[in-house]
Backbone and ligand atoms as CSV (ligand in chain L), in Angstrom:
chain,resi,resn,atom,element,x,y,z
A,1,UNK,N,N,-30.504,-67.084,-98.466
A,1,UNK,CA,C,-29.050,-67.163,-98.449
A,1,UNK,C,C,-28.457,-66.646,-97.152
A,2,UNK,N,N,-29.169,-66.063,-96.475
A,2,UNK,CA,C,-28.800,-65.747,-95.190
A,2,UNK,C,C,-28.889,-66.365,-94.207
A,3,UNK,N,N,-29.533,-67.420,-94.293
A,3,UNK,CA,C,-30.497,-68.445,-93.290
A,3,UNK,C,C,-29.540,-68.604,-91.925
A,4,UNK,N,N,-28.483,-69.378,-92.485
A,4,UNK,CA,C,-27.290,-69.977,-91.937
A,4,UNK,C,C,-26.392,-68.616,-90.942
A,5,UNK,N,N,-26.400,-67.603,-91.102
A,5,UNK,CA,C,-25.757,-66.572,-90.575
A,5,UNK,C,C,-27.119,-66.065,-89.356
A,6,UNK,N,N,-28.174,-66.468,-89.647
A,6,UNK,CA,C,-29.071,-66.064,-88.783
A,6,UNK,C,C,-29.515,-66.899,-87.405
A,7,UNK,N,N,-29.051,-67.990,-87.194
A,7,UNK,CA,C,-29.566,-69.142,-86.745
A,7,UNK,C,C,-29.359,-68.768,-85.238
A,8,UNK,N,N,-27.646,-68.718,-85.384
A,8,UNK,CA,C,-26.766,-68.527,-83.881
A,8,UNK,C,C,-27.320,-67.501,-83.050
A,9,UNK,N,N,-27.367,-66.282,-83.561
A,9,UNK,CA,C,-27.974,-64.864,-82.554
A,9,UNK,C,C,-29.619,-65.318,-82.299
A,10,UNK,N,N,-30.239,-65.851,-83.424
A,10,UNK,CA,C,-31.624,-66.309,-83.049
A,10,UNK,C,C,-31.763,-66.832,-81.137
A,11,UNK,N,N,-31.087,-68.064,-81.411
A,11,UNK,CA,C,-30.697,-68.953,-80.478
A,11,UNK,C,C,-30.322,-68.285,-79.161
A,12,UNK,N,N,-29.473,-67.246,-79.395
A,12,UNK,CA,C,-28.875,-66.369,-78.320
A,12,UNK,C,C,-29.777,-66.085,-77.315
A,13,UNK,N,N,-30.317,-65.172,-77.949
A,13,UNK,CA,C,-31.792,-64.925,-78.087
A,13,UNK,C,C,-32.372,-65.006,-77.446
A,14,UNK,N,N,-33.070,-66.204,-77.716
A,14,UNK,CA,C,-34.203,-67.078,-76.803
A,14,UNK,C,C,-33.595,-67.036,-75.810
A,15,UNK,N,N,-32.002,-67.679,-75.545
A,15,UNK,CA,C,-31.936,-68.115,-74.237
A,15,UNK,C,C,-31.555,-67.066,-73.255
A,16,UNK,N,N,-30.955,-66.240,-73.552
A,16,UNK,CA,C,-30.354,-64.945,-73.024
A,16,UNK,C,C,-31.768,-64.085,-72.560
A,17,UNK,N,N,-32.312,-63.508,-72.959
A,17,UNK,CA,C,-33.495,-62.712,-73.182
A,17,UNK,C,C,-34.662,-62.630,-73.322
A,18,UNK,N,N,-35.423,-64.195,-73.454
A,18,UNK,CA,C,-36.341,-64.447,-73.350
A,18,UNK,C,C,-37.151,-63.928,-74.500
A,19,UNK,N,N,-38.798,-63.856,-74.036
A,19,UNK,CA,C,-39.603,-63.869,-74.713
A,19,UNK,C,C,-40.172,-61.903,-75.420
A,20,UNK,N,N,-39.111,-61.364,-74.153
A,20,UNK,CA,C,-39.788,-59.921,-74.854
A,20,UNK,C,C,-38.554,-59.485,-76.106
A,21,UNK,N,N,-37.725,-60.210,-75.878
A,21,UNK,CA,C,-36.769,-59.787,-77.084
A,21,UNK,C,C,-37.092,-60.002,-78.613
A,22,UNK,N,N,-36.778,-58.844,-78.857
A,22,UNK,CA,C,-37.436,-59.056,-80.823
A,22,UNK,C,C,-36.365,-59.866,-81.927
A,23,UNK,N,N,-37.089,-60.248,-82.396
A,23,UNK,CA,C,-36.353,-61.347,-83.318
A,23,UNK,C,C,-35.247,-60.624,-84.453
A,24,UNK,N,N,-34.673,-59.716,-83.640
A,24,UNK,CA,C,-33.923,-59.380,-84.347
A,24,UNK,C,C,-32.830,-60.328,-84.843
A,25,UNK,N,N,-32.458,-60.598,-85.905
A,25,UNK,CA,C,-31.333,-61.325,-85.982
A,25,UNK,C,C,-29.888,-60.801,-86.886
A,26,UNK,N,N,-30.024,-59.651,-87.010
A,26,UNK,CA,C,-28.345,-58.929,-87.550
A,26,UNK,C,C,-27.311,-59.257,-86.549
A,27,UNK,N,N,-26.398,-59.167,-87.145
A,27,UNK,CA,C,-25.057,-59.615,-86.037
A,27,UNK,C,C,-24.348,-57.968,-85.864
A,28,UNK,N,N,-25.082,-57.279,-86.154
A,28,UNK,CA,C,-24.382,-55.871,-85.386
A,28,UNK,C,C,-24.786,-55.577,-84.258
A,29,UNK,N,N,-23.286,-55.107,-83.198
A,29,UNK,CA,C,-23.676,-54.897,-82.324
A,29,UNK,C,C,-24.940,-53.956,-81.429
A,30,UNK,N,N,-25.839,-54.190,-80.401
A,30,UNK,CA,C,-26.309,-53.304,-79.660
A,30,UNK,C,C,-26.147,-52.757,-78.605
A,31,UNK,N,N,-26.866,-51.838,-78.277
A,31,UNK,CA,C,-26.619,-50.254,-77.789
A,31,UNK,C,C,-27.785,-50.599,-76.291
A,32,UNK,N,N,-27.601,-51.288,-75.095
A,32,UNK,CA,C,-28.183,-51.167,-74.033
A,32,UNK,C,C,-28.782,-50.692,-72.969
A,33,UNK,N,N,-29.972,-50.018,-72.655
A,33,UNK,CA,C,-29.251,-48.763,-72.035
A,33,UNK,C,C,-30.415,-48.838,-70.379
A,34,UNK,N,N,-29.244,-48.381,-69.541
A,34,UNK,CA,C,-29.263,-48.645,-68.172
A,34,UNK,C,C,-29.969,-47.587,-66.994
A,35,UNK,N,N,-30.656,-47.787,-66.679
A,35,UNK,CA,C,-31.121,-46.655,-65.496
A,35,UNK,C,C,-30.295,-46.607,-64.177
A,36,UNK,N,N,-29.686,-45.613,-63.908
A,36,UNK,CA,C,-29.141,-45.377,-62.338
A,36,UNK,C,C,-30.153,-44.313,-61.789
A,37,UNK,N,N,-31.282,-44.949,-61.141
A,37,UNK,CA,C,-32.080,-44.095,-60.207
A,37,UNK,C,C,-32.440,-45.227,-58.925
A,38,UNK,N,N,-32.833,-44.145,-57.834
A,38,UNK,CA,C,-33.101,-44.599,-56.723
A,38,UNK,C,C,-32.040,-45.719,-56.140
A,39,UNK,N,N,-30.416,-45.016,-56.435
A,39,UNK,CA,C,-29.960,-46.047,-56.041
A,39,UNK,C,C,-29.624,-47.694,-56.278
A,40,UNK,N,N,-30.156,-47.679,-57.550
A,40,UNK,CA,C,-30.458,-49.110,-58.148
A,40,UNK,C,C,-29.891,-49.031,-59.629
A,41,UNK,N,N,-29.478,-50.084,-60.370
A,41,UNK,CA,C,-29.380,-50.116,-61.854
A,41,UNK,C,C,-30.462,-50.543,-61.901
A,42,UNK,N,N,-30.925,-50.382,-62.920
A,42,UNK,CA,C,-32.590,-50.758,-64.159
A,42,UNK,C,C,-31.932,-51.134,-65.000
A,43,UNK,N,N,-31.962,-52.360,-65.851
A,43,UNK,CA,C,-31.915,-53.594,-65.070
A,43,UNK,C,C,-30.918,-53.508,-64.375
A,44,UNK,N,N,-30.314,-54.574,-63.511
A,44,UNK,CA,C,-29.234,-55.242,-62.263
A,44,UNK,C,C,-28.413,-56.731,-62.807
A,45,UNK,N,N,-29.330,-56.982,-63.967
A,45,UNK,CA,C,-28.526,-57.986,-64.700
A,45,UNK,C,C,-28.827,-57.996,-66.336
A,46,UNK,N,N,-27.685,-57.935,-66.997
A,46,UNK,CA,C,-27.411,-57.850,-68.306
A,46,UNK,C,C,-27.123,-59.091,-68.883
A,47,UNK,N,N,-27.525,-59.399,-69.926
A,47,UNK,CA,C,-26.541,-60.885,-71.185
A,47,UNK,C,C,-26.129,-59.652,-72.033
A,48,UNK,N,N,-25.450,-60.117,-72.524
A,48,UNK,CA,C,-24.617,-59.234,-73.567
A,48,UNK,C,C,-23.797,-60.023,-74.855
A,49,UNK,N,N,-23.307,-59.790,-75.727
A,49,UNK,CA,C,-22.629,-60.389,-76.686
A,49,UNK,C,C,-21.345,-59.432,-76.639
A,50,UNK,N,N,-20.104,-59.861,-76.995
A,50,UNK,CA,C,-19.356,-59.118,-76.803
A,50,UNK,C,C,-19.268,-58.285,-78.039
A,51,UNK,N,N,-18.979,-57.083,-78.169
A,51,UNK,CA,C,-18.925,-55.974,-78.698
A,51,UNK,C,C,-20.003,-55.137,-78.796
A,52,UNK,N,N,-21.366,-55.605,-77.302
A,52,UNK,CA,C,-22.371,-54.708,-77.292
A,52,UNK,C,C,-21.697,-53.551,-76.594
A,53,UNK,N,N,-22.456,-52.458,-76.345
A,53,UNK,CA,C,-22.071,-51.590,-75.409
A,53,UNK,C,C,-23.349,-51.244,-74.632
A,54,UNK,N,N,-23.576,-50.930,-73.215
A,54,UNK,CA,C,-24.204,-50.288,-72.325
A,54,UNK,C,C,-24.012,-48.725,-72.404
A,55,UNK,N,N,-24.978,-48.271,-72.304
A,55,UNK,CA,C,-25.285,-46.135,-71.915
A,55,UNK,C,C,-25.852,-46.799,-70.827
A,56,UNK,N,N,-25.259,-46.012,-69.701
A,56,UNK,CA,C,-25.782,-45.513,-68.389
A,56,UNK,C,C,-26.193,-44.315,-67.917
A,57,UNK,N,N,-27.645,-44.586,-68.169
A,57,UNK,CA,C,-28.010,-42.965,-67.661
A,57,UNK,C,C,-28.307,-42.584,-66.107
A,58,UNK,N,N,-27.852,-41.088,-65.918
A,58,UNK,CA,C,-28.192,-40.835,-64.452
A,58,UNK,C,C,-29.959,-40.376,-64.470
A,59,UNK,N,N,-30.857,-41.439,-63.800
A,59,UNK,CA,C,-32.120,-40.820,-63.995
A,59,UNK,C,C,-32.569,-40.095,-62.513
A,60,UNK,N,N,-31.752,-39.938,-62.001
A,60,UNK,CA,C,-31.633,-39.726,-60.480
A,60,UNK,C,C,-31.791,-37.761,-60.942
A,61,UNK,N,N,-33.000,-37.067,-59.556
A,61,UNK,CA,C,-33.137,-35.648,-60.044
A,61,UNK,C,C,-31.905,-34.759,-59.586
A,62,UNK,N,N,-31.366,-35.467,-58.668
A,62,UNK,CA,C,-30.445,-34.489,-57.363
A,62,UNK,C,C,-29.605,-36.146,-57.282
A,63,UNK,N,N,-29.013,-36.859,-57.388
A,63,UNK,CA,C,-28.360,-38.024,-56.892
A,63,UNK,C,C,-26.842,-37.964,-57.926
A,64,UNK,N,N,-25.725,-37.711,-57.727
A,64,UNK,CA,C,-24.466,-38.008,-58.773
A,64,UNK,C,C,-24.181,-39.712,-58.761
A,65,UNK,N,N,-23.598,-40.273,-59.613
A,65,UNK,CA,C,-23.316,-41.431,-59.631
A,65,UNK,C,C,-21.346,-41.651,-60.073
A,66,UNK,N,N,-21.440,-42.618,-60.029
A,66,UNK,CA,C,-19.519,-43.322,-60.346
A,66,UNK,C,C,-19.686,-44.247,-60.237
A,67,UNK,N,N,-20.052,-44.785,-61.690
A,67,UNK,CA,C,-20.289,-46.219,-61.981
A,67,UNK,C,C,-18.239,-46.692,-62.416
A,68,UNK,N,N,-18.320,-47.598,-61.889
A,68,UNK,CA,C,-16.580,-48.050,-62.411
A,68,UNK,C,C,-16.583,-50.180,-62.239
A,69,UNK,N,N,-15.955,-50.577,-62.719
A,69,UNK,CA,C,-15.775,-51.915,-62.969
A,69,UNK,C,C,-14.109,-52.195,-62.169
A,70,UNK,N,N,-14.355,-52.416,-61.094
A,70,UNK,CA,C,-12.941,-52.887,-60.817
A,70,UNK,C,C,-12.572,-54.849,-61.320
A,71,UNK,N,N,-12.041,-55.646,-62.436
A,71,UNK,CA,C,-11.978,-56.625,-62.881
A,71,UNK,C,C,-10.512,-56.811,-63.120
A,72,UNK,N,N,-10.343,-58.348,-62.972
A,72,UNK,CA,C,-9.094,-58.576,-63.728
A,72,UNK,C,C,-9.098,-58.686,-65.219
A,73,UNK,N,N,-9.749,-58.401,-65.673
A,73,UNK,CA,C,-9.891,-58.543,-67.473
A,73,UNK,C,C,-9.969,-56.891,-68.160
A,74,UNK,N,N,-10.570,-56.113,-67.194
A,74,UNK,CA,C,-10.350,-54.581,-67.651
A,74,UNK,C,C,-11.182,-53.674,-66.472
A,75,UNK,N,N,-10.575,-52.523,-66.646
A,75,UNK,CA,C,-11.163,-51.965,-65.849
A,75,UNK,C,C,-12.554,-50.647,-66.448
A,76,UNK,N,N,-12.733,-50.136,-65.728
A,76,UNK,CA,C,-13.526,-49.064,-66.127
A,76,UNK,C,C,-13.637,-48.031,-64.694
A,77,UNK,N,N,-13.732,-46.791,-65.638
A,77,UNK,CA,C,-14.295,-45.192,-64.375
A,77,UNK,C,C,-14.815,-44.498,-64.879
A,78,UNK,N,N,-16.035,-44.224,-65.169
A,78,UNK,CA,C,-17.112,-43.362,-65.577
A,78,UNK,C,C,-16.767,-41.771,-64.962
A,79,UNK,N,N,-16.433,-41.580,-63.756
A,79,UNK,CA,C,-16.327,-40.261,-63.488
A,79,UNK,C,C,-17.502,-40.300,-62.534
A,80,UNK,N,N,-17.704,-39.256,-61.890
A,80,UNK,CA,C,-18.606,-38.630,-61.331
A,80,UNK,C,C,-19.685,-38.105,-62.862
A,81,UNK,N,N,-20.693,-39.088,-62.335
A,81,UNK,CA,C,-22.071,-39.044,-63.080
A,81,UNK,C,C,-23.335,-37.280,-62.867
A,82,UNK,N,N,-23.500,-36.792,-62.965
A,82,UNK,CA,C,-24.528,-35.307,-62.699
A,82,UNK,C,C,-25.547,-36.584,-63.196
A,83,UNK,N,N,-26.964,-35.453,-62.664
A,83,UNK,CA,C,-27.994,-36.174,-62.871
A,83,UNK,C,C,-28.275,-35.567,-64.499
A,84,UNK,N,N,-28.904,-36.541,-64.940
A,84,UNK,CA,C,-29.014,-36.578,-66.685
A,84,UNK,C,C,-27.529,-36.750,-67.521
A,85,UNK,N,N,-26.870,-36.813,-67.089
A,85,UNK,CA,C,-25.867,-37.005,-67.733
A,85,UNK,C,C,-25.842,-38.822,-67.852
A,86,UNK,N,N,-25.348,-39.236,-69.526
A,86,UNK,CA,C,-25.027,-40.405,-70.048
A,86,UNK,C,C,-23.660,-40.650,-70.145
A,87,UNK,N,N,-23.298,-42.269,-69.877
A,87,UNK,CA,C,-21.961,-42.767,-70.623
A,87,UNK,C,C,-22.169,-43.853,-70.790
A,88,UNK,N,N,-21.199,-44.009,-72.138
A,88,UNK,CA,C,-21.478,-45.524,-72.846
A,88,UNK,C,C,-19.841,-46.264,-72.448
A,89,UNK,N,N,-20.843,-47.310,-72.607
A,89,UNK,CA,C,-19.156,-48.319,-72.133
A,89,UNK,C,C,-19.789,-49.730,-73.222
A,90,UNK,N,N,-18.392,-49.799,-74.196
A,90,UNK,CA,C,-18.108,-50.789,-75.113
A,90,UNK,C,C,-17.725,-52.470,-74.268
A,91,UNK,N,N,-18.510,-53.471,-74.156
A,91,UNK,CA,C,-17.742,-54.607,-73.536
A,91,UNK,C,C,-17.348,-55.633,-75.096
A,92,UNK,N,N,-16.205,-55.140,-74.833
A,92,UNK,CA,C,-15.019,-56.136,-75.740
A,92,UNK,C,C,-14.525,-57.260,-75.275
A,93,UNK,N,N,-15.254,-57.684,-73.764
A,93,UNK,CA,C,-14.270,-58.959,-73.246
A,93,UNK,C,C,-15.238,-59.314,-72.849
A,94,UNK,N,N,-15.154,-61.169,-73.302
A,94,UNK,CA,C,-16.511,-62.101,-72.335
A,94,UNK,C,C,-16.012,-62.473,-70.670
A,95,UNK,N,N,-17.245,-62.654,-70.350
A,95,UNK,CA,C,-17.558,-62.259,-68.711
A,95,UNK,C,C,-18.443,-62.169,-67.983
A,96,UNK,N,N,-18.191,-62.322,-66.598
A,96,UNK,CA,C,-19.381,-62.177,-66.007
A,96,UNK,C,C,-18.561,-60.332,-65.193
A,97,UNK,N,N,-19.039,-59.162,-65.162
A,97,UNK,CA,C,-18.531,-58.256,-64.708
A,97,UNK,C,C,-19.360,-57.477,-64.049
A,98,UNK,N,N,-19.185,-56.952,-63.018
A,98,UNK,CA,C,-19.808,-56.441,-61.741
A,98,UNK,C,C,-19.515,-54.725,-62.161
A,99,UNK,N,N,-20.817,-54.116,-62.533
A,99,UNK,CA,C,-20.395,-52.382,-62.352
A,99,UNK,C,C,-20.852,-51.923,-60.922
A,100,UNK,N,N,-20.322,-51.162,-60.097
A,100,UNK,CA,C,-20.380,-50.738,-58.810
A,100,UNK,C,C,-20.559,-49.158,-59.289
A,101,UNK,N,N,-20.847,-48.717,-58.160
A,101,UNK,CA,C,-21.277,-47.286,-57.893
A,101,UNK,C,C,-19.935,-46.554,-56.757
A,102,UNK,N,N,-19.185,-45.790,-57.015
A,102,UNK,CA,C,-18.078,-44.896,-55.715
A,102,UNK,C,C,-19.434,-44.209,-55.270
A,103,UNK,N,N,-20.291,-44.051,-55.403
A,103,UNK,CA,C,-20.881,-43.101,-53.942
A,103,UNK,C,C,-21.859,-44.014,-53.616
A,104,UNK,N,N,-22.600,-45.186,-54.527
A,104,UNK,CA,C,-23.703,-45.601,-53.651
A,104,UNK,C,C,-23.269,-46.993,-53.597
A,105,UNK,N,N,-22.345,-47.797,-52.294
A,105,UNK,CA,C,-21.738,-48.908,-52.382
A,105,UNK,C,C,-23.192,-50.228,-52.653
A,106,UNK,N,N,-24.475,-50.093,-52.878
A,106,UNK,CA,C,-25.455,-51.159,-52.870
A,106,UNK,C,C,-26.101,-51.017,-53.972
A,107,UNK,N,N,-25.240,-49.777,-55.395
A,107,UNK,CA,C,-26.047,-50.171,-56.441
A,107,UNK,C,C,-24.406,-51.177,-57.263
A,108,UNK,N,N,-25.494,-52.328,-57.675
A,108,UNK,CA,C,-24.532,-53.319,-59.032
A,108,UNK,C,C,-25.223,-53.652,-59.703
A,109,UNK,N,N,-24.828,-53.755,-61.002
A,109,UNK,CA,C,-25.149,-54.282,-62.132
A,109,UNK,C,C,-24.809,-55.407,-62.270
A,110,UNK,N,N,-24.799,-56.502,-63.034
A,110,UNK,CA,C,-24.081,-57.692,-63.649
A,110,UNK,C,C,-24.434,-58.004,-64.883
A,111,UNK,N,N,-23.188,-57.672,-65.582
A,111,UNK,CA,C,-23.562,-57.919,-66.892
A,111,UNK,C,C,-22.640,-58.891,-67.554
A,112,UNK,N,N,-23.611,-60.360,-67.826
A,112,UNK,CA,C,-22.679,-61.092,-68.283
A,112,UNK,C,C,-22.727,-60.817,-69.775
A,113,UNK,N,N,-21.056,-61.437,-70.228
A,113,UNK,CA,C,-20.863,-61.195,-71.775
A,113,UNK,C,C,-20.346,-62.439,-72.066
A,114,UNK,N,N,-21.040,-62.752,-73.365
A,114,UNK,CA,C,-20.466,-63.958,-74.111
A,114,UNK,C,C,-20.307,-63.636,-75.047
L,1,CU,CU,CU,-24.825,-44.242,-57.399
């Protein structure tokens, strides 16, 4: 009886995420979560569904971060990141959206949302 509610995210799925993604198929949202070390996001490109959210962690030992989204659809400012310190950011709007770094102008993310 569920069959029919399962089909669409299946589908997602495959195409979004490929082959290491688990067949999960609930339609509640997930929880992503991002490495800021060495200057780089882990990953650098996201699919997303809208109402996932991203945690960005600082995995950096000595490095602060300021991850922020400057967009016309919304913005975002994390703050000044310490190392080990996490923040989660909810994407409620589909998109293709660019997270940037205020201190390290060559780390981005891209995380598209559908
Ligand atoms: Cu940075």
């Amino acid at each position: 009886m569920y069959a029919p509610r399962t089909l669409a995210p299946l589908v997602a799925l495959a195409i979004g995420l490929g082959a290491t993604a688990s067949a999960r198929a609930d339609i509640s949202s997930t929880v992503r979560i991002v490495l800021q070390k060495g200057r780089h996001y882990d990953p650098a490109d996201l699919f997303l569904r809208r109402g996932d959210a991203i945690t960005l962690v600082n995995g950096d030992d000595n490095a602060v971060h300021h991850a922020f989204i400057d967009a016309d659809q919304f913005a975002f400012d994390a703050g000044d990141q310490e190392p080990g310190k996490q923040v989660t950011l909810k994407l409620k709007k589909a998109g293709n959206f660019i997270i940037q770094c205020g201190i390290h102008p060559k780390m981005k993310l891209t995380l598209h949302v559908q």
